[in-house]
C-alpha positions in Angstrom: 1.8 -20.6 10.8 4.5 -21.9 13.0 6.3 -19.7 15.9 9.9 -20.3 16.9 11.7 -18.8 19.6 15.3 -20.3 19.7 19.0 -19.7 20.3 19.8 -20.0 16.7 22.6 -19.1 14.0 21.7 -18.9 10.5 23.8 -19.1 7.0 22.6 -17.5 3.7 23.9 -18.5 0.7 23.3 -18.0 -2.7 23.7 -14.6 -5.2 25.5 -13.7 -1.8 26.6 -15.3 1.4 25.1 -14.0 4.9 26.0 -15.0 8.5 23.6 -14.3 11.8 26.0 -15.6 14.2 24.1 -17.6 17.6 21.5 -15.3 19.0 18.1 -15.4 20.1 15.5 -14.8 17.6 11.9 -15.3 16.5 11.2 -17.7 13.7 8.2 -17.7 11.8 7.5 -20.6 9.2 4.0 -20.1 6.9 1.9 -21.4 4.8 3.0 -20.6 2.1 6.5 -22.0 2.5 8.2 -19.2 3.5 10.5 -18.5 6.3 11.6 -15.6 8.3 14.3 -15.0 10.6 13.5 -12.5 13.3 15.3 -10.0 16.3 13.7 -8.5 19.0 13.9 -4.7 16.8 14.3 -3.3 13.6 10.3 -2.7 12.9 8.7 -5.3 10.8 11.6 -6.0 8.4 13.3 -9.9 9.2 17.1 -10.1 9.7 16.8 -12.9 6.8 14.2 -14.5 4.7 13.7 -16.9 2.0 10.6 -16.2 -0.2 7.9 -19.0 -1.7 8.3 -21.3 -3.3 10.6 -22.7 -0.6 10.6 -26.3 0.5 12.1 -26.7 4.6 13.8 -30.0 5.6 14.3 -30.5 9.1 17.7 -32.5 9.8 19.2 -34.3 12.6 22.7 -32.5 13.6 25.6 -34.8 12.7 28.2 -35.3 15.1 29.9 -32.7 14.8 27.0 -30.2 15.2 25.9 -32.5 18.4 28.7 -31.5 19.8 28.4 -28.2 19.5 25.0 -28.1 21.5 23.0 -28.2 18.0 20.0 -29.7 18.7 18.3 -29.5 15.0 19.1 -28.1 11.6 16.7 -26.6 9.2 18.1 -26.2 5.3 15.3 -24.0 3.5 15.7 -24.4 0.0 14.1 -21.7 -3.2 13.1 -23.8 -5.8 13.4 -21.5 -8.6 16.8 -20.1 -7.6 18.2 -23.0 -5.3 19.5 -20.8 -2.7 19.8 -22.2 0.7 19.4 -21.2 4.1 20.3 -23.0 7.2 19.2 -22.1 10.4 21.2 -24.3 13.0 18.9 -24.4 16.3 20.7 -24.6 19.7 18.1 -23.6 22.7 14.2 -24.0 22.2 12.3 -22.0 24.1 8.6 -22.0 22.4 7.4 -23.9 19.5 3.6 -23.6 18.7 1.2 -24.0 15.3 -1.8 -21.8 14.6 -4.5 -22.2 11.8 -5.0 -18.5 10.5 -7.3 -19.2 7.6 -7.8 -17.1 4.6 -7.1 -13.7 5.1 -9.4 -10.9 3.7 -6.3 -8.5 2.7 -5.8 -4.7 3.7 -9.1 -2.8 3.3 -7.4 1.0 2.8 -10.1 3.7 4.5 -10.2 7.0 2.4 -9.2 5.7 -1.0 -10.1 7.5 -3.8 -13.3 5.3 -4.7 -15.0 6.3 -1.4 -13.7 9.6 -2.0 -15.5 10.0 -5.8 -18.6 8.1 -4.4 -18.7 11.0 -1.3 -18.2 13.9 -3.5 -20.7 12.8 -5.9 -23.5 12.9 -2.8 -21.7 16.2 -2.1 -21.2 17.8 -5.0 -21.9 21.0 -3.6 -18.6 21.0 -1.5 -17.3 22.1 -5.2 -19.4 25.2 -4.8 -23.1 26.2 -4.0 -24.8 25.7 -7.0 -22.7 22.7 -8.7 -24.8 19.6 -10.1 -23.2 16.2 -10.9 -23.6 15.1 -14.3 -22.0 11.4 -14.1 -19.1 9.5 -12.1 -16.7 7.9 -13.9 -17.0 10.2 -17.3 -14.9 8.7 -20.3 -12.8 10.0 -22.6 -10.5 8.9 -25.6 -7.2 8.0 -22.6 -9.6 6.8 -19.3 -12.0 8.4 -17.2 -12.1 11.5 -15.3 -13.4 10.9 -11.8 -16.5 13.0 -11.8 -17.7 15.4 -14.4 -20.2 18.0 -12.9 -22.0 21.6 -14.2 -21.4 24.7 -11.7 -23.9 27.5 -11.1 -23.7 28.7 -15.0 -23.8 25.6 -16.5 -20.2 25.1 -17.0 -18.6 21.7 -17.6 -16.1 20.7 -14.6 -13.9 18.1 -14.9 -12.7 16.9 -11.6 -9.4 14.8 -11.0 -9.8 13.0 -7.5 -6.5 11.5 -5.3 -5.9 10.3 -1.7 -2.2 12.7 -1.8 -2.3 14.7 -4.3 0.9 15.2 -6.3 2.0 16.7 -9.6 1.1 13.4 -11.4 -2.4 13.9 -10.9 -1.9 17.6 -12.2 -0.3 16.0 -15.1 -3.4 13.4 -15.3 -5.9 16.3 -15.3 -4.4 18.1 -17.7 -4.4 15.6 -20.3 -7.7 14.7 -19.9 -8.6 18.6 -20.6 -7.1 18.8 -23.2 -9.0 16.9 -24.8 -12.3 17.3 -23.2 -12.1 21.3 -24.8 -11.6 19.9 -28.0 -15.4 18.7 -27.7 -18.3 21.3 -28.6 -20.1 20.0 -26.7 -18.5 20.2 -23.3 -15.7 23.3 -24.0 -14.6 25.3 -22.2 -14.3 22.6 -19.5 -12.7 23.4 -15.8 -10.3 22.0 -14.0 -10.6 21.2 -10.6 -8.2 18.7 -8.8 -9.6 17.8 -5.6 -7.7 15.4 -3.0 -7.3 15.0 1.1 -3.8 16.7 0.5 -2.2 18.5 -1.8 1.2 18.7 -1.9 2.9 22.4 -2.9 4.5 22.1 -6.0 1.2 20.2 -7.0 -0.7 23.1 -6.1 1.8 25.7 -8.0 1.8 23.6 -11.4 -2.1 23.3 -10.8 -2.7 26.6 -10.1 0.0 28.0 -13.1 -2.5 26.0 -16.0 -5.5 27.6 -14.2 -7.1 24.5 -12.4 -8.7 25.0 -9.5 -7.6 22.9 -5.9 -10.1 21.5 -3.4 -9.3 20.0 -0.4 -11.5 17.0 0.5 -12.2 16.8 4.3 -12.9 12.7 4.5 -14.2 12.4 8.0 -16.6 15.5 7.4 -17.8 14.0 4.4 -18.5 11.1 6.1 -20.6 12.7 9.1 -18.1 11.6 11.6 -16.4 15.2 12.2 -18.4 18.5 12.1 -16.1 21.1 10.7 -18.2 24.0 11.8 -18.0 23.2 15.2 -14.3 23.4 15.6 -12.3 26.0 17.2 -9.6 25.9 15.1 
């Protein structure tokens, strides 16, 4: 990745025309091809872009630009779309190159794997006297996260989310629907079990009789003792 900080202005154009008239700013060049055109605000988003595949062609300034204190011109051009940006540099105040290597990618804490793999170990957080039966059970439109007995020997289906909304209400019920149609398993229980769950999930889930559990992630884990709290 390469790091500019320059007195630059830069012109967009393409399925529109853009202007960033002379200002400091943070450029980053990567890997990849792409370029982005940075201010000192406005969170992570870049004043402009232009996304891979991208080639960059450093220029001399004519004379003209010379005259005008340009000292280099960059023309960024998308391949696929041949849209063009040109970042006209004035002032240079750092230029610097760093090897990054491969990155890993965003490893999310608390998604709904870990969850089902947690609950399964805990299955009694469902309720003394709940046993698991399997992860993962199937049925004729995709799994249902964990399928367990409670104390009578009941089938319960459970629905597991991160946020739980009133899609995963929606996804629960279809899959009991069909899971009373088996014998075997019917009548099956609903229970829709997530870190959060939003109202109007809760109201809808509640209304067709399926039961909500809240999943406390970092008591699960054994990083947080929930009885020891004062509030």
């Amino acid at each position: 990745m390469r790091l500019v900080i320059a007195t630059c202005s830069v012109d967009y154009a393409g399925r529109l025309s853009a202007h960033l008239p002379l200002a400091k700013r943070l450029l980053m060049l990567k890997s990849d091809g792409s370029i982005l055109v940075h201010s000192d605000g406005g969170s992570y988003k870049p004043l402009n872009w232009m996304s891979p595949p991208c080639t960059v062609t450093e220029l001399e300034p004519d004379e003209a630009q010379a005259d005008a204190g340009i000292t280099a011109v960059w023309k960024v051009t998308q391949k696929k779309t041949d849209d063009v940006l040109i970042v006209s540099l004035y002032d240079i105040e750092h230029d610097s190159a760093h090897e990054l290597g491969i990155d890993p990618g965003l490893v999310k804490d608390g998604v709904e794997a870990h969850l089902q793999k947690l609950l399964a170990e805990q299955i009694d957080v469902l309720g003394e006297g709940h046993t698991l039966v399997r992860r993962e059970y199937m049925t004729a439109i995709g799994p249902v996260d964990i399928l367990a007995r409670d104390s009578g020997g009941a089938a319960v289906a459970v629905e597991i989310k991160r946020r739980g909304d009133i899609d995963g209400v929606e996804q629960l019920t279809r899959y009991l629907e069909l899971m009373n149609r088996d014998p075997h398993l019917a009548p099956v229980q609903g229970v829709f079990a997530a870190q959060e769950i939003k109202p109007q999930a809760r109201t809808l889930a509640q209304d067709r009789g399926i039961r909500c559990v809240v999943l406390d992630y970092d008591a699960m884990r054994g990083l947080d003792d929930a009885d020891s709290r004062l509030f």
